[in-house]
C-alpha positions as CSV (number, residue, x, y, z in Angstrom):
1,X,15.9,-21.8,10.2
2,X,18.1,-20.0,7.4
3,X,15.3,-17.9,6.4
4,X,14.5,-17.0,10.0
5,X,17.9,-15.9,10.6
6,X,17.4,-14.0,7.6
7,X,14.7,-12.2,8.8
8,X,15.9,-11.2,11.7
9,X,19.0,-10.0,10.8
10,X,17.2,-7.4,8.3
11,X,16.9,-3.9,10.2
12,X,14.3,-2.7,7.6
13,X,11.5,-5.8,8.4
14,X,12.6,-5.3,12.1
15,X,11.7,-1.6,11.7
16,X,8.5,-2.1,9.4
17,X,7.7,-4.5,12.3
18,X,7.5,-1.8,15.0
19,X,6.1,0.7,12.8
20,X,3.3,-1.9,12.2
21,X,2.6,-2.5,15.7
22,X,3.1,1.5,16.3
23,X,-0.2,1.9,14.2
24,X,-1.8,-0.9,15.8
25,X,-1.5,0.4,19.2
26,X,-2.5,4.2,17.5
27,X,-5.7,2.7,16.8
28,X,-6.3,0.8,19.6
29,X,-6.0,3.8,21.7
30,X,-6.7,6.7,19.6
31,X,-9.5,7.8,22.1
32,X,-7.7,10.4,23.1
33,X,-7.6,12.1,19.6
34,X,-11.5,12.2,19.4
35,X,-12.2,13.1,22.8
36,X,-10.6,16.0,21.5
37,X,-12.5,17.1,18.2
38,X,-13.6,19.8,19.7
39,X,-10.2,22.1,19.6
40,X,-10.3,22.5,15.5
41,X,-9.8,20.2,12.4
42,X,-5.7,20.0,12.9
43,X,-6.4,19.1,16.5
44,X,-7.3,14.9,15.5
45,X,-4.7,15.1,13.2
46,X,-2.4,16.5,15.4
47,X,-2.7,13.7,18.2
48,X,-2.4,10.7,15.8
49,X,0.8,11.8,13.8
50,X,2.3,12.9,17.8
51,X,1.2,9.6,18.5
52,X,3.0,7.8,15.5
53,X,6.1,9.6,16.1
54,X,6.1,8.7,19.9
55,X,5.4,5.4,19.2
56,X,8.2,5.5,16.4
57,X,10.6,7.1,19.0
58,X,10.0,4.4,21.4
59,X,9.9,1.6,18.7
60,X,13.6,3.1,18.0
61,X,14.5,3.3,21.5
62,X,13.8,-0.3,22.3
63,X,15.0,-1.7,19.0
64,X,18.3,0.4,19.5
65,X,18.7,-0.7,22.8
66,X,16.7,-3.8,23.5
67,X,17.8,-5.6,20.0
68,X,21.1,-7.0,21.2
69,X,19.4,-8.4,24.3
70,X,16.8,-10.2,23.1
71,X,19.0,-11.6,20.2
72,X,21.1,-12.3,23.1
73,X,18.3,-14.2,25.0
74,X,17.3,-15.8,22.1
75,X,19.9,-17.4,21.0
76,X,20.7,-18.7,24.7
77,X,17.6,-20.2,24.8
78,X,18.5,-21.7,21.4
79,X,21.9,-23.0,23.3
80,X,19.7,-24.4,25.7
81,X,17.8,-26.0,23.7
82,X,20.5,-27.7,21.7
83,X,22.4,-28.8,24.7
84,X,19.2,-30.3,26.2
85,X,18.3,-32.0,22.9
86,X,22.3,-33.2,23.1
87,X,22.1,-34.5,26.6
88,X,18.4,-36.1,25.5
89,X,20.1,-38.1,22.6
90,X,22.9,-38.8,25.2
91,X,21.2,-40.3,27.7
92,X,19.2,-42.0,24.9
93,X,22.5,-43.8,23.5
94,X,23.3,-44.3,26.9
95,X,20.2,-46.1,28.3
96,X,19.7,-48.3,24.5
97,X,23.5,-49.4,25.2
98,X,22.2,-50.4,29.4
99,X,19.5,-52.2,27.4
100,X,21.6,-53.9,25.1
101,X,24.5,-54.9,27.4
102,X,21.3,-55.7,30.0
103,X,20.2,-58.5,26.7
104,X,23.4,-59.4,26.2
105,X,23.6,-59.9,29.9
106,X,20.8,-62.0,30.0
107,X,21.8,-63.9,26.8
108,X,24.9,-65.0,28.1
109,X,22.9,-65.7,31.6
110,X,20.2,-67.9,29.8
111,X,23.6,-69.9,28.0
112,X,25.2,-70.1,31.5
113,X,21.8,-71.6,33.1
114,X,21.8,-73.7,30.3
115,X,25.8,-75.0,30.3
116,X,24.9,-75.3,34.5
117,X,22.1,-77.7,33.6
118,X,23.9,-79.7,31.5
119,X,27.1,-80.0,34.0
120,X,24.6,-80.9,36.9
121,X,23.1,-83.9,34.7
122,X,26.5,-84.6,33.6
123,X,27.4,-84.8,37.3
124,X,24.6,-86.5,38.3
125,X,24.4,-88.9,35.9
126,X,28.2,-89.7,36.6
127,X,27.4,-89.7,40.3
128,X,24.6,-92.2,39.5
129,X,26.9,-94.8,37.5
130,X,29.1,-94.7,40.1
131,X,26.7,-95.4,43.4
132,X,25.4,-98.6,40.6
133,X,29.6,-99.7,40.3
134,X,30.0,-99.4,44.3
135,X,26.8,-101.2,44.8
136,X,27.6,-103.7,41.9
137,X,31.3,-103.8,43.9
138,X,30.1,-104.2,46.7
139,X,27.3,-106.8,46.5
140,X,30.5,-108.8,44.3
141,X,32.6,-108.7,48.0
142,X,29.5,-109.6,50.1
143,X,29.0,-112.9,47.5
144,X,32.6,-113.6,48.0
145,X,32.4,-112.8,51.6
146,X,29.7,-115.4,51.9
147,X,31.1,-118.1,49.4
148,X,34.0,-118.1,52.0
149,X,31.9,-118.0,55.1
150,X,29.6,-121.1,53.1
151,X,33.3,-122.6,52.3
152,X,34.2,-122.4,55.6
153,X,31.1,-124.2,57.3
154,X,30.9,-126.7,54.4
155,X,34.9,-127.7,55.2
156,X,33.9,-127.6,59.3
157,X,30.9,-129.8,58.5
158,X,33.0,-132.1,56.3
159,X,35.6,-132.4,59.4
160,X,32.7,-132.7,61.8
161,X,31.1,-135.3,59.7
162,X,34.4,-137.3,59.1
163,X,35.4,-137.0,62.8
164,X,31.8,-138.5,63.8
165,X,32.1,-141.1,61.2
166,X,35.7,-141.8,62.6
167,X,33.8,-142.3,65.9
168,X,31.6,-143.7,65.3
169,X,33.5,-146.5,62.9
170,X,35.9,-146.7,66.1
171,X,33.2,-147.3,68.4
172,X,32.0,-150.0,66.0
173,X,34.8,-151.4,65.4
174,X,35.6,-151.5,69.3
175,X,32.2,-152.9,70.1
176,X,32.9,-156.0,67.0
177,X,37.0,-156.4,67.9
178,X,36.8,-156.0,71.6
179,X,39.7,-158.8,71.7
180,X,41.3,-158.5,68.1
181,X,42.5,-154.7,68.8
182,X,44.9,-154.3,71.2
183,X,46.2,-151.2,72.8
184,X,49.4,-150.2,70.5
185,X,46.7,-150.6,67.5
186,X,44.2,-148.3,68.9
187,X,47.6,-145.8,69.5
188,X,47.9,-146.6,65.7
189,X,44.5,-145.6,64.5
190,X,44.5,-142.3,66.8
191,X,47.4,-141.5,64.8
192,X,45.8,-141.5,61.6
193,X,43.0,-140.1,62.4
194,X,45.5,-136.8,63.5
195,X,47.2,-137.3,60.6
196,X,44.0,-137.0,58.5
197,X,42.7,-134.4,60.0
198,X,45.8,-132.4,59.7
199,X,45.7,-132.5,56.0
């Protein structure tokens, strides 16, 4: 880049340039110098050093005056250039950072799902343990429940049982005393019996 800047900044290789492409173009259209042979010998000679020097004139005319502006465009395209190669590496940084926040992103997202899992087992498994104690509780009350319900008919079946055996040891024992028993004694045994039953 140096040596182009070089290069271009040297008048003498700028001018030796035009002067180059002066004789090109006197060769390219030098027709008109032989169309003309027929005016002498100076005639040929004549029309190609006219041509050089108007070629020369206008290679000084637009190196004069067109120099500055094409330097000028040139190096605003070279801006250009470097200001879109800056935004380029910009929006390169830019969109590697989206990518790496984006992985970190979904990093952090996989640990998350991960964490979420685990508290959901957790959960579930605590959730589990504790329908097992409330079922384990409650099958305990419904045994008790039913002990009591089976105490309770086992004690009414004992009383039932005792109060038929009462009568029936009564009605035995009326049938076999008839005339032994009086009244105040049969008062005597009803008695008893209450007394019995009440404890």
């Amino acid at each position: 880049m140096k040596i182009l800047n070089i290069i271009y900044r040297s008048s003498i290789f700028s001018f030796l340039g035009f002067a180059f492409s002066g004789l090109i173009l006197v060769h390219l259209f030098g027709f008109e110098a032989v169309a003309s042979e027929e005016a002498g010998e100076w005639r040929p000679i004549y029309d190609k050093v006219m041509l050089v020097v108007n070629f020369l004139i206008i290679a000084f005319v637009v190196y004069k005056f067109g120099k500055e502006p094409l330097v000028n465009f040139l190096k605003q395209q070279k801006e250009e250039v470097a200001d879109e190669i800056e935004s380029l590496e910009k929006a390169k940084k830019d969109a590697d950072l989206k990518v790496e926040e984006t992985r970190l992103i979904i990093e952090k997202g996989d640990e998350k799902l991960e964490k979420l899992k685990k508290r959901i087992t957790e959960q579930g498994e605590k959730e589990k343990e504790k329908i097992i104690e409330n079922s384990k509780e409650q099958s305990r009350i419904m045994i008790k429940a039913a002990k009591k319900r089976i105490d309770t008919w086992m004690l009414q079946a004992q009383k039932q049982y005792k109060s038929e055996l009462i009568d029936m040891a009564v009605a035995a024992a009326m049938n076999k005393l008839p005339g032994v028993i009086t009244e105040d004694d049969i008062n005597a045994l009803n008695e008893n019996y209450l007394e019995s039953m009440k404890s």
